[in-house]
PDB file as gemmi writes it, atoms N, CA and C in Angstrom:
CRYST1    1.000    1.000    1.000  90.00  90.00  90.00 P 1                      
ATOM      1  N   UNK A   1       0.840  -1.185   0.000  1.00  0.00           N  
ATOM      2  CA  UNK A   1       0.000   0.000   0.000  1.00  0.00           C  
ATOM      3  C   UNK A   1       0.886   1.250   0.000  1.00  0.00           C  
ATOM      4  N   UNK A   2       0.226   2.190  -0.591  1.00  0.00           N  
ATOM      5  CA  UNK A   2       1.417   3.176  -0.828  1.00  0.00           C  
ATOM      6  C   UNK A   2       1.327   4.475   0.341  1.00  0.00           C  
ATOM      7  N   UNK A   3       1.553   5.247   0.919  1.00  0.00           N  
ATOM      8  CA  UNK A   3       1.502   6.297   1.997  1.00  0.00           C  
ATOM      9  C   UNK A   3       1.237   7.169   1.428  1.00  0.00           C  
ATOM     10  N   UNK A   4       0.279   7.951   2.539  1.00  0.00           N  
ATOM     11  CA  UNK A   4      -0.228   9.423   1.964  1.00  0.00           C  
ATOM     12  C   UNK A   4       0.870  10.480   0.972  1.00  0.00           C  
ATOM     13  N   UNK A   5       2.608  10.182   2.368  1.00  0.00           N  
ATOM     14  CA  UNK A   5       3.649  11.071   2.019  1.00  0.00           C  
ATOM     15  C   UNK A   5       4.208  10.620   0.286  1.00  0.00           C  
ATOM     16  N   UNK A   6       4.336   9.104   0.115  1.00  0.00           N  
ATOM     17  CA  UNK A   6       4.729   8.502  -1.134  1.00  0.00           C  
ATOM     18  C   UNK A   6       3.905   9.334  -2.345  1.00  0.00           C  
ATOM     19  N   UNK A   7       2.485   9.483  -1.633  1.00  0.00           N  
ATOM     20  CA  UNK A   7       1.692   9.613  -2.876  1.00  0.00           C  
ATOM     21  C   UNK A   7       1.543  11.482  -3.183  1.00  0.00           C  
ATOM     22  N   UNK A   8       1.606  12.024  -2.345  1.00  0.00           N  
ATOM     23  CA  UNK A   8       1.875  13.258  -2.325  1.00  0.00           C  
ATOM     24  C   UNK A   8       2.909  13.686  -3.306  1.00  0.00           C  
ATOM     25  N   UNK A   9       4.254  13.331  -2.644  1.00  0.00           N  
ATOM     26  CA  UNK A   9       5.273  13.195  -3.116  1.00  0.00           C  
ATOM     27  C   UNK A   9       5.698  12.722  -5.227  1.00  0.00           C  
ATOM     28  N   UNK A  10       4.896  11.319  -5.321  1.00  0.00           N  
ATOM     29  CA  UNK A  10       3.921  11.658  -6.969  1.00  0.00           C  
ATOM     30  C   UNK A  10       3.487  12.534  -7.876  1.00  0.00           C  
ATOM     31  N   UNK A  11       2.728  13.276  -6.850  1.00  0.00           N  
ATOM     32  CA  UNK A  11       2.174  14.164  -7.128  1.00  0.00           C  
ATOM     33  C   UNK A  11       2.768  15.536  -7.435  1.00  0.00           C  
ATOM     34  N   UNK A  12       3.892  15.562  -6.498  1.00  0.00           N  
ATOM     35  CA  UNK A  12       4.922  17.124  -6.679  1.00  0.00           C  
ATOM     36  C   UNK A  12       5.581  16.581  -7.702  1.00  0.00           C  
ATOM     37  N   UNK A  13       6.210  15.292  -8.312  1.00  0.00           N  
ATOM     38  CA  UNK A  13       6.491  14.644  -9.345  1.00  0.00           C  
ATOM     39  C   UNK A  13       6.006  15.171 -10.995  1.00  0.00           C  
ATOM     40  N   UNK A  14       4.884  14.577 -10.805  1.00  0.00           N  
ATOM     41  CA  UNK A  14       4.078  15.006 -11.804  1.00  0.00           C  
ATOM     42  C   UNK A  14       4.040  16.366 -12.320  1.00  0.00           C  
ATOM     43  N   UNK A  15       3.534  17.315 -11.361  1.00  0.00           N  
ATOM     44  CA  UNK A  15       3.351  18.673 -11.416  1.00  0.00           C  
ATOM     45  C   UNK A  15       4.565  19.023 -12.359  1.00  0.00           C  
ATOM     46  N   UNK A  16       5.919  19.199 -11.543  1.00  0.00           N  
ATOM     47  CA  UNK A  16       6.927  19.403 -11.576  1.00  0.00           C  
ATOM     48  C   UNK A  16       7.443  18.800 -13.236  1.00  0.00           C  
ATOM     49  N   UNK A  17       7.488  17.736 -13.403  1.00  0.00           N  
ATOM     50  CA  UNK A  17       7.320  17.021 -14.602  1.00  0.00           C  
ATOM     51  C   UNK A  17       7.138  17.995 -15.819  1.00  0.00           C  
ATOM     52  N   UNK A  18       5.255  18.045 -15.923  1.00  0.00           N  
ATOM     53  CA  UNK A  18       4.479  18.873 -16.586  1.00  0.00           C  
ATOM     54  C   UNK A  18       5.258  19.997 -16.720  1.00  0.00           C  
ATOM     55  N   UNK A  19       5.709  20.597 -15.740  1.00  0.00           N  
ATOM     56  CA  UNK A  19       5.651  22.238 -15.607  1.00  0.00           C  
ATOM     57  C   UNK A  19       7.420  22.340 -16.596  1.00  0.00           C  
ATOM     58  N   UNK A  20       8.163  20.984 -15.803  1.00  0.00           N  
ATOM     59  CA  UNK A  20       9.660  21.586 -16.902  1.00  0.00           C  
ATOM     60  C   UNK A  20       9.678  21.025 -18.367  1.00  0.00           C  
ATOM     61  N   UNK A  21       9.023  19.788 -18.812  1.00  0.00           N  
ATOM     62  CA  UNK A  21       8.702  19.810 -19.853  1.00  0.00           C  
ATOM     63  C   UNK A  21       8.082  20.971 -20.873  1.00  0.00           C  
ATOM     64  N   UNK A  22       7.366  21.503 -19.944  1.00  0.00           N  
ATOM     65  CA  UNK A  22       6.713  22.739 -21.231  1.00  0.00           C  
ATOM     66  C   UNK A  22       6.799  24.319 -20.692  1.00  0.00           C  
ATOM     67  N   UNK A  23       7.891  24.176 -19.732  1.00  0.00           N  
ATOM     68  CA  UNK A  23       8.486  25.621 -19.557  1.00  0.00           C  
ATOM     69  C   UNK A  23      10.114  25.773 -19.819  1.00  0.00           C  
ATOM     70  N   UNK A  24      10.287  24.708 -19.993  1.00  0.00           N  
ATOM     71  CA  UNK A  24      12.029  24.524 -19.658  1.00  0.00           C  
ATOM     72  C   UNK A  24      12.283  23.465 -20.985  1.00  0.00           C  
ATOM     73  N   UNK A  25      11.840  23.784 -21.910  1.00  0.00           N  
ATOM     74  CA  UNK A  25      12.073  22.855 -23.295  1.00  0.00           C  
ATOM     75  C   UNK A  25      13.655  22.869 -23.878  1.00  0.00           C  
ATOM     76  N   UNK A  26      13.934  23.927 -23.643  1.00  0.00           N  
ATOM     77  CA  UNK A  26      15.194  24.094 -24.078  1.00  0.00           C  
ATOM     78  C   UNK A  26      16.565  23.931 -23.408  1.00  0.00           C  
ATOM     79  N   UNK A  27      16.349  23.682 -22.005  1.00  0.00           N  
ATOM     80  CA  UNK A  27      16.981  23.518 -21.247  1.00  0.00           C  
ATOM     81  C   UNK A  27      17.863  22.346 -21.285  1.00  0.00           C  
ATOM     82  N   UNK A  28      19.015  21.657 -20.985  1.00  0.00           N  
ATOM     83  CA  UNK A  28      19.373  20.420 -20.971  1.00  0.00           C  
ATOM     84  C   UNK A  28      19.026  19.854 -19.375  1.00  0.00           C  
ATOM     85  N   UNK A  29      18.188  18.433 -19.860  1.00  0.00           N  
ATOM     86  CA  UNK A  29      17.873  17.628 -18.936  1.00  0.00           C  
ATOM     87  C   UNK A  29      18.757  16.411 -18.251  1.00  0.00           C  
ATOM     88  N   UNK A  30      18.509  16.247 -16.851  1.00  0.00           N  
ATOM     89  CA  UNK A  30      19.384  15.538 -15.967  1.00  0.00           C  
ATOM     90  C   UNK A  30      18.464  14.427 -15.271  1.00  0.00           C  
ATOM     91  N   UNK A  31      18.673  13.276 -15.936  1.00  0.00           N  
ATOM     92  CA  UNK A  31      18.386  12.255 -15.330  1.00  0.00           C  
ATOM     93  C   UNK A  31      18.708  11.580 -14.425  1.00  0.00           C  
ATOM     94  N   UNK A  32      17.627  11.699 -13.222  1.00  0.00           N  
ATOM     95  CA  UNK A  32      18.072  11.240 -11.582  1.00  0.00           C  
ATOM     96  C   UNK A  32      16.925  10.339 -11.100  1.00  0.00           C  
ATOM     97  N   UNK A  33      17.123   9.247 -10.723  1.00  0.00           N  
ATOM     98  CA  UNK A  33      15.941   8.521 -10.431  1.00  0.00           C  
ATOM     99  C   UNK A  33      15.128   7.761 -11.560  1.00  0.00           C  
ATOM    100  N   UNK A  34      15.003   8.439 -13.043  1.00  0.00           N  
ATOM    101  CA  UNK A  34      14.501   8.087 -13.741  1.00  0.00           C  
ATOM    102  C   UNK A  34      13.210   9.389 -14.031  1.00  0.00           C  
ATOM    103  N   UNK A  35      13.659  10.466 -13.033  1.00  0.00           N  
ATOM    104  CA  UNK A  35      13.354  11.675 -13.325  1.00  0.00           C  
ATOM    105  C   UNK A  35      13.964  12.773 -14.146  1.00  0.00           C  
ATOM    106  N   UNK A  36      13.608  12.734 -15.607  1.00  0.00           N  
ATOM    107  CA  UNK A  36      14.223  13.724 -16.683  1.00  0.00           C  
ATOM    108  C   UNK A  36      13.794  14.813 -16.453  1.00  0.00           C  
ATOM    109  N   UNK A  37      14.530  16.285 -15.776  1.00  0.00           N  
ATOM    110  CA  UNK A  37      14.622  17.401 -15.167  1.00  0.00           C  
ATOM    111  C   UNK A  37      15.890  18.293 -15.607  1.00  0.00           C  
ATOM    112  N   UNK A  38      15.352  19.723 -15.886  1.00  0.00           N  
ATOM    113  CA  UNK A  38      16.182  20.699 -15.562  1.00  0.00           C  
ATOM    114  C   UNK A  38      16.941  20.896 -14.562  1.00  0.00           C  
ATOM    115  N   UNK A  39      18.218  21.414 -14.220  1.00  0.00           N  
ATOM    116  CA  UNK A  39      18.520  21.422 -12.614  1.00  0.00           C  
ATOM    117  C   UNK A  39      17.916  22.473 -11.467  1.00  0.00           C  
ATOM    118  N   UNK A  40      17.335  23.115 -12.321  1.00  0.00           N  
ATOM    119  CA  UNK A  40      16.270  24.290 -11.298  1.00  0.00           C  
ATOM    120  C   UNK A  40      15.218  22.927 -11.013  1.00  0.00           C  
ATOM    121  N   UNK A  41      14.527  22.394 -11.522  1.00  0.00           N  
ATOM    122  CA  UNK A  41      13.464  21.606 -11.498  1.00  0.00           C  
ATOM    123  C   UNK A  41      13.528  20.908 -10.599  1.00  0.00           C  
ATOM    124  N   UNK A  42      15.046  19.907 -10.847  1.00  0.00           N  
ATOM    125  CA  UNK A  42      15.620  18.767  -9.755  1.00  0.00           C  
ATOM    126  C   UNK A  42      15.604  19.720  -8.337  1.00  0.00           C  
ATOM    127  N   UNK A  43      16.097  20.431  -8.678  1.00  0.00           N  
ATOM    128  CA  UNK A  43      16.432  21.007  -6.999  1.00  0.00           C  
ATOM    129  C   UNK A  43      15.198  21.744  -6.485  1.00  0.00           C  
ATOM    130  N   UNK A  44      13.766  22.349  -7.271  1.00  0.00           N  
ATOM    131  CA  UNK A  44      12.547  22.250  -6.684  1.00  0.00           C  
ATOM    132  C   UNK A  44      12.310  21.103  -6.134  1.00  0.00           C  
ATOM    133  N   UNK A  45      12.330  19.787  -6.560  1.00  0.00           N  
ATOM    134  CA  UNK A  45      11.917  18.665  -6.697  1.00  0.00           C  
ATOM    135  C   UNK A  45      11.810  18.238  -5.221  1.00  0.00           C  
ATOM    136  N   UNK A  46      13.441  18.438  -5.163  1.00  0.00           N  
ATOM    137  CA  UNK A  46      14.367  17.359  -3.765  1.00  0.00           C  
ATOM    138  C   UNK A  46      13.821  18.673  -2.697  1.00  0.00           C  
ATOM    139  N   UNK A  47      13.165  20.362  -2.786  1.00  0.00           N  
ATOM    140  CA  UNK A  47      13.003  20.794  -1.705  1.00  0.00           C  
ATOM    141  C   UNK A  47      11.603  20.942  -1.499  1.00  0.00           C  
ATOM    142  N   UNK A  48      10.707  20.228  -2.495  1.00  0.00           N  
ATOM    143  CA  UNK A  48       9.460  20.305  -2.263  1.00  0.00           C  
ATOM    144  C   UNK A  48       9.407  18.529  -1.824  1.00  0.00           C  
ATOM    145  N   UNK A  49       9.925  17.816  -2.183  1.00  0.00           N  
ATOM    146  CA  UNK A  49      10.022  16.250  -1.993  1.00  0.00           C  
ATOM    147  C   UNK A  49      10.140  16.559   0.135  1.00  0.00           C  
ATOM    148  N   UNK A  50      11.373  17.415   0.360  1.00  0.00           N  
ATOM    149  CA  UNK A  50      12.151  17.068   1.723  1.00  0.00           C  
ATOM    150  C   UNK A  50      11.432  18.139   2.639  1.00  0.00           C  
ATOM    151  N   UNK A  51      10.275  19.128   1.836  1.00  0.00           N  
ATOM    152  CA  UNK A  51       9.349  19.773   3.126  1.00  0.00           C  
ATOM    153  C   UNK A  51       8.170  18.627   3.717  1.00  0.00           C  
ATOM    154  N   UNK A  52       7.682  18.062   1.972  1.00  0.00           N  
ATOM    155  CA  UNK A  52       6.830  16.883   2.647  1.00  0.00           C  
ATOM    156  C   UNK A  52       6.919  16.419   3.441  1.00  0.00           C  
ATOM    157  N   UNK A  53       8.229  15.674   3.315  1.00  0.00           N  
ATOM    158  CA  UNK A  53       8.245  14.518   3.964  1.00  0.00           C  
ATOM    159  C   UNK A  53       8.594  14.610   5.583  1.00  0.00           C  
ATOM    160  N   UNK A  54       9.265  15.939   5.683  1.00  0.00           N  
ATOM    161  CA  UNK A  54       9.169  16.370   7.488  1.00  0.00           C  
ATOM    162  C   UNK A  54       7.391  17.207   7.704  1.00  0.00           C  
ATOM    163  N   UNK A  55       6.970  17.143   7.033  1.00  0.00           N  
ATOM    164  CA  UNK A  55       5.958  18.034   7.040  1.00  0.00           C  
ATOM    165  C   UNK A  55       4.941  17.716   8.578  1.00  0.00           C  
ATOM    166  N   UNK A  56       5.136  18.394   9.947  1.00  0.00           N  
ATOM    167  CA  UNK A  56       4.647  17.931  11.258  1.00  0.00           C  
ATOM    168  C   UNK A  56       3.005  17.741  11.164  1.00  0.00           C  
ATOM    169  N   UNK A  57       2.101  18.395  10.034  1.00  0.00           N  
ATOM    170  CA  UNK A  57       1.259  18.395   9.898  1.00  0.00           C  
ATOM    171  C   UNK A  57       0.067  16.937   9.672  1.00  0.00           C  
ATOM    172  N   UNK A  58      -0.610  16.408  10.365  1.00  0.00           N  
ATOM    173  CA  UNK A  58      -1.303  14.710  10.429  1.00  0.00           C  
ATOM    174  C   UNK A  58      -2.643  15.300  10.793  1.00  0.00           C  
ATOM    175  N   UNK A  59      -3.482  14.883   9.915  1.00  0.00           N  
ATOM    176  CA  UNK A  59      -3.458  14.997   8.390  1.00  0.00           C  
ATOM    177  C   UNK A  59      -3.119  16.255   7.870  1.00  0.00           C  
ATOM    178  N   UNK A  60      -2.132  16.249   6.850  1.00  0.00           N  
ATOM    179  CA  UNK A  60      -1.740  17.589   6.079  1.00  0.00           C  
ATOM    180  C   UNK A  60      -2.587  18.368   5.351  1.00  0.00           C  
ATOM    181  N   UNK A  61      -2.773  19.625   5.579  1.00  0.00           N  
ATOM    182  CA  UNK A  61      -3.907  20.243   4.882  1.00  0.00           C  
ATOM    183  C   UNK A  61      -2.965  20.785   3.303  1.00  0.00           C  
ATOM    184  N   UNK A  62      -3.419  20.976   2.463  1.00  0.00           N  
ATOM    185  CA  UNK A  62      -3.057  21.374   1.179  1.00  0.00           C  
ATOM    186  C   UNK A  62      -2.051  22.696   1.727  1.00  0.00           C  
ATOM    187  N   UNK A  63      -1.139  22.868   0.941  1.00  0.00           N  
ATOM    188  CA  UNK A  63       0.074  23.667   1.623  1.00  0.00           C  
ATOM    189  C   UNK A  63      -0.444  24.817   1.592  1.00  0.00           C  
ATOM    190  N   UNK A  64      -1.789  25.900   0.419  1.00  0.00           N  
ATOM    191  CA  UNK A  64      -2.375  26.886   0.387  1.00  0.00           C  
ATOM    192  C   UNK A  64      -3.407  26.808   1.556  1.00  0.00           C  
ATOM    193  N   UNK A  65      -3.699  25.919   2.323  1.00  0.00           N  
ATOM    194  CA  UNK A  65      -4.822  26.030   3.485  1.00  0.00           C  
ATOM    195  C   UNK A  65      -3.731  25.686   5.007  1.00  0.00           C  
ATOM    196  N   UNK A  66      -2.944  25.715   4.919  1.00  0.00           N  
ATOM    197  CA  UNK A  66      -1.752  25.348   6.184  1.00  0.00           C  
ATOM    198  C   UNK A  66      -1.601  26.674   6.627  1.00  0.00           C  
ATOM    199  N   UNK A  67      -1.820  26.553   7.563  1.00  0.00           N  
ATOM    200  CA  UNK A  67      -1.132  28.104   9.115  1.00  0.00           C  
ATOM    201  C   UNK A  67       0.679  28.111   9.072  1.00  0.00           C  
ATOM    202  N   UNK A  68       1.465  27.139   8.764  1.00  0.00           N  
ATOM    203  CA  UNK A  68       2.771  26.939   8.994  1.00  0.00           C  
ATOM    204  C   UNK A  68       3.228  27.372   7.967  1.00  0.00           C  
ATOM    205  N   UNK A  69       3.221  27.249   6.881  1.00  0.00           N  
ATOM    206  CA  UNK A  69       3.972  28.165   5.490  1.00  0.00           C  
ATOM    207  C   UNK A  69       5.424  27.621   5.895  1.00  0.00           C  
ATOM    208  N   UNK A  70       6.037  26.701   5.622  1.00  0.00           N  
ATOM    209  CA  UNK A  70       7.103  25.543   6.399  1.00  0.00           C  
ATOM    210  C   UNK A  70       7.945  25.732   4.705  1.00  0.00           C  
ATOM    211  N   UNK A  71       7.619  26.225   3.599  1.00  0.00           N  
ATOM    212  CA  UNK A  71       8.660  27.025   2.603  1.00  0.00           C  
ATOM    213  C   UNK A  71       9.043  27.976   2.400  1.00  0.00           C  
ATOM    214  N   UNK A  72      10.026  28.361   2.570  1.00  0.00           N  
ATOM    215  CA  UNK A  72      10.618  29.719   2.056  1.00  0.00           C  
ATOM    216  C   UNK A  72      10.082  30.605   0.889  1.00  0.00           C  
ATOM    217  N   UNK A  73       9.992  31.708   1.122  1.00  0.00           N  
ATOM    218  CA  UNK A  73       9.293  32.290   0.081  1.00  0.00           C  
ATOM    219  C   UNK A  73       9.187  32.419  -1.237  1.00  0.00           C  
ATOM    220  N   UNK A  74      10.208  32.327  -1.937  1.00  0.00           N  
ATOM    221  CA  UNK A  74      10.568  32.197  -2.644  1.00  0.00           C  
ATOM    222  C   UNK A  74      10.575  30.764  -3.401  1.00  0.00           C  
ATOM    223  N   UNK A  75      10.701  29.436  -2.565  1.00  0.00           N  
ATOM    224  CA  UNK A  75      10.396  28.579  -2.932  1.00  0.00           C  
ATOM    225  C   UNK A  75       8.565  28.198  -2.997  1.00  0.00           C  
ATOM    226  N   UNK A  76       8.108  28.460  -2.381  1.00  0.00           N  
ATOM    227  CA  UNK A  76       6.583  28.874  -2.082  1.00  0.00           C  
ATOM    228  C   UNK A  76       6.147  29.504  -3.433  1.00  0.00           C  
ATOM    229  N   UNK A  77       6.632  30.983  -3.755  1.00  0.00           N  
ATOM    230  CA  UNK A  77       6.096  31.143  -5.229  1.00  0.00           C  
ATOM    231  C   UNK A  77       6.198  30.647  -6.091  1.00  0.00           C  
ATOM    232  N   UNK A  78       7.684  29.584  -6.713  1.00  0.00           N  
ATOM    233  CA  UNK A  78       7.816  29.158  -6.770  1.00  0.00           C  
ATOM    234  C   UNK A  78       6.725  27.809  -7.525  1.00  0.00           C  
ATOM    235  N   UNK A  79       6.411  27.039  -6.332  1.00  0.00           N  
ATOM    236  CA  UNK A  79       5.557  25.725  -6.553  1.00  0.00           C  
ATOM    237  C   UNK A  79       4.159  26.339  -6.897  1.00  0.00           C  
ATOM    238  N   UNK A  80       3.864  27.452  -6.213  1.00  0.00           N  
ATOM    239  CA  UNK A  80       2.277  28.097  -6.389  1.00  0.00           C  
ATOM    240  C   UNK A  80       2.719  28.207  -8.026  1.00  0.00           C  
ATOM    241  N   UNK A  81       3.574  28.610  -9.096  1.00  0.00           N  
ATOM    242  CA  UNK A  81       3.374  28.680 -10.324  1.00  0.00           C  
ATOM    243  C   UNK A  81       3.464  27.602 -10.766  1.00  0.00           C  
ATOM    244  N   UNK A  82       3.912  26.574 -10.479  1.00  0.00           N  
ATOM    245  CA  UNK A  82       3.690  25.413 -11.151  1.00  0.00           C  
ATOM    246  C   UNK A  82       2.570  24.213 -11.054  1.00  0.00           C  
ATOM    247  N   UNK A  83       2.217  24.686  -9.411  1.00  0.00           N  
ATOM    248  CA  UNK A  83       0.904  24.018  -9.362  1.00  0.00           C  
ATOM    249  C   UNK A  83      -0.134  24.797 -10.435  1.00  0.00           C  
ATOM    250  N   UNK A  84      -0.167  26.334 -10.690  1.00  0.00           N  
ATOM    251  CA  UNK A  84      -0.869  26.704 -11.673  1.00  0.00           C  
ATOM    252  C   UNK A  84      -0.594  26.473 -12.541  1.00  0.00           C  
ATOM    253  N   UNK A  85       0.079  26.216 -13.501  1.00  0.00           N  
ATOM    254  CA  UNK A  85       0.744  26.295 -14.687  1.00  0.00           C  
ATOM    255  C   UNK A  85       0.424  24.212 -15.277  1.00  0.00           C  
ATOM    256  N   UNK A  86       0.967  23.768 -13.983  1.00  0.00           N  
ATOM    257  CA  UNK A  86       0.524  22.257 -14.936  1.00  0.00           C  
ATOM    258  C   UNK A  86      -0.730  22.072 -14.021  1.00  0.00           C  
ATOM    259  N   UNK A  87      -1.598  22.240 -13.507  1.00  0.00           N  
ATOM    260  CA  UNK A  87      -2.804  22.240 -13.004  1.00  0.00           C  
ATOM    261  C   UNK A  87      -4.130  22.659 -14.421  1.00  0.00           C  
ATOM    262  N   UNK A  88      -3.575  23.672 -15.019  1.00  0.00           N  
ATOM    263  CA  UNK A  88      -4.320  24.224 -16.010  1.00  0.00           C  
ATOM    264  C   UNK A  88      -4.163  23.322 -17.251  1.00  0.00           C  
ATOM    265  N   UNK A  89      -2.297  22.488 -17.566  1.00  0.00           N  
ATOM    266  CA  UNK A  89      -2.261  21.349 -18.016  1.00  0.00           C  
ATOM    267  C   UNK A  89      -3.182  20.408 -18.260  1.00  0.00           C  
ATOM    268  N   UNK A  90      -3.607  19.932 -17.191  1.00  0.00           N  
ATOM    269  CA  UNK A  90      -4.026  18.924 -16.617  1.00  0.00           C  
ATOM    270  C   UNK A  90      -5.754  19.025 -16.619  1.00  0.00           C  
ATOM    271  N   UNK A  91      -5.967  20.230 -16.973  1.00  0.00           N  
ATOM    272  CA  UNK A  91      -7.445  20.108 -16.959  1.00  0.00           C  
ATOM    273  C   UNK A  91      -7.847  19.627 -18.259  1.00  0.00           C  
ATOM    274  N   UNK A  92      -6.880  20.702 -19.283  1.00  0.00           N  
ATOM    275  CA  UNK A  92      -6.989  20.588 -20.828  1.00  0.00           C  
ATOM    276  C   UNK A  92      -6.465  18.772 -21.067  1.00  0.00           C  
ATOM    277  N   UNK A  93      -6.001  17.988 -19.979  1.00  0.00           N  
ATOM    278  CA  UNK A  93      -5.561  16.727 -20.916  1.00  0.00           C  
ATOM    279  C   UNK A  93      -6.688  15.885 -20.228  1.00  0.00           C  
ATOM    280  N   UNK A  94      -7.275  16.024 -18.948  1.00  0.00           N  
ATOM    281  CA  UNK A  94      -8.569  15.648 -18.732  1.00  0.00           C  
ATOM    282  C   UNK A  94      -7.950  14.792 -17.903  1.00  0.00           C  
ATOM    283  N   UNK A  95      -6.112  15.194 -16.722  1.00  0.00           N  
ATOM    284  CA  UNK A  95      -6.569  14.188 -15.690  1.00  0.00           C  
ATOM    285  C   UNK A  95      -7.015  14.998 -14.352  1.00  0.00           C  
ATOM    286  N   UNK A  96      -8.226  14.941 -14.378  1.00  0.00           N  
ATOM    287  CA  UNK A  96      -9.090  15.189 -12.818  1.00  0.00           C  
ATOM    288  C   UNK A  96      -8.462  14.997 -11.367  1.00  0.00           C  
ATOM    289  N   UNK A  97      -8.242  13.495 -11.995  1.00  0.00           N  
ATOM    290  CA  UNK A  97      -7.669  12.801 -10.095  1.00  0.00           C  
ATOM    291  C   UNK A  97      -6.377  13.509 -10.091  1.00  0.00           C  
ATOM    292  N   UNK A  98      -5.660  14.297 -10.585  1.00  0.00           N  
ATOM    293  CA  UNK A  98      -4.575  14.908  -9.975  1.00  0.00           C  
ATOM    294  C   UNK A  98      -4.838  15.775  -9.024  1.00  0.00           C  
ATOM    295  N   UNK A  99      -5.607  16.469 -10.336  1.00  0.00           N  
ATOM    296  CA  UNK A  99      -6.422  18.397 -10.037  1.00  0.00           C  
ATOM    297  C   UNK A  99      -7.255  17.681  -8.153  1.00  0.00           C  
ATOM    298  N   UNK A 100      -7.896  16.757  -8.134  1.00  0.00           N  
ATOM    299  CA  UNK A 100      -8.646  16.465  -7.230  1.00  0.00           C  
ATOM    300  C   UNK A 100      -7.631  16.316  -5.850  1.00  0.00           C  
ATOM    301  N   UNK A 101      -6.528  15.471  -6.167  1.00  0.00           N  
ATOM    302  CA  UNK A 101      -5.653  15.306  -4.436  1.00  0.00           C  
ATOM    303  C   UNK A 101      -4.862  16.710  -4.324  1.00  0.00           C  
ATOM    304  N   UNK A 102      -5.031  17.722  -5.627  1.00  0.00           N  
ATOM    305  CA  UNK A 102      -4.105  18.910  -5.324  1.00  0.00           C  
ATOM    306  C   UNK A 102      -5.113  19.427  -4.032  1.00  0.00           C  
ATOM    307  N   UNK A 103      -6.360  19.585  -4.517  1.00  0.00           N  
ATOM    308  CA  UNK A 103      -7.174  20.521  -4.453  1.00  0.00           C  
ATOM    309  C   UNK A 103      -8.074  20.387  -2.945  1.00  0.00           C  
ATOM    310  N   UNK A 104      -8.293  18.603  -2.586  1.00  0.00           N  
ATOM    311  CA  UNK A 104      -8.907  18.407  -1.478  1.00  0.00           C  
ATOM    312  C   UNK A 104      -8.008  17.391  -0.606  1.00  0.00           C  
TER     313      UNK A 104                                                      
END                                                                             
């Protein structure tokens, strides 16, 4: 069975994915994990991957409904554009269940 944090964690995957594929086309990509990434991307990745996963919050509320703001600001704007950016992706390719664990 897979964990809330595993599946979360997917999920910043994905996003992240989406967002350097079709913002960062030109960029040369670095394969880590079997994750093909920009190195801005990778290193969103590993600091949105390593807030999760300390994240003190049980059950975690969506990081836009959290009192703790536990990212730096900059990293924070950051993910807020890419959750928009492949969120809007994701509507136009019709997957829902993403948009849905972002969102609730």
């Amino acid at each position: 069975m897979v964990s809330k944090v595993d599946k979360d964690i997917q999920v910043l995957r994905d996003f992240i994915q989406i967002y350097c594929d079709t913002k960062h086309k030109s960029l040369e990509k670095i394969d880590e994990n079997g994750i093909k990434l920009c190195i801005e991307c990778h290193e969103t990745l590993r600091y949105s991957t390593w807030r999760r996963e300390v994240c003190p919050q049980d059950p975690k509320p969506t990081c836009k409904n959290c009192e703790i703001h536990c990212y730096l600001p900059d990293q924070r704007a950051k993910i807020k554009d890419i959750m928009r950016h492949s969120g809007m992706l994701l509507i136009k390719r019709g997957r829902i269940d993403l948009l849905l664990h972002y969102f609730f």
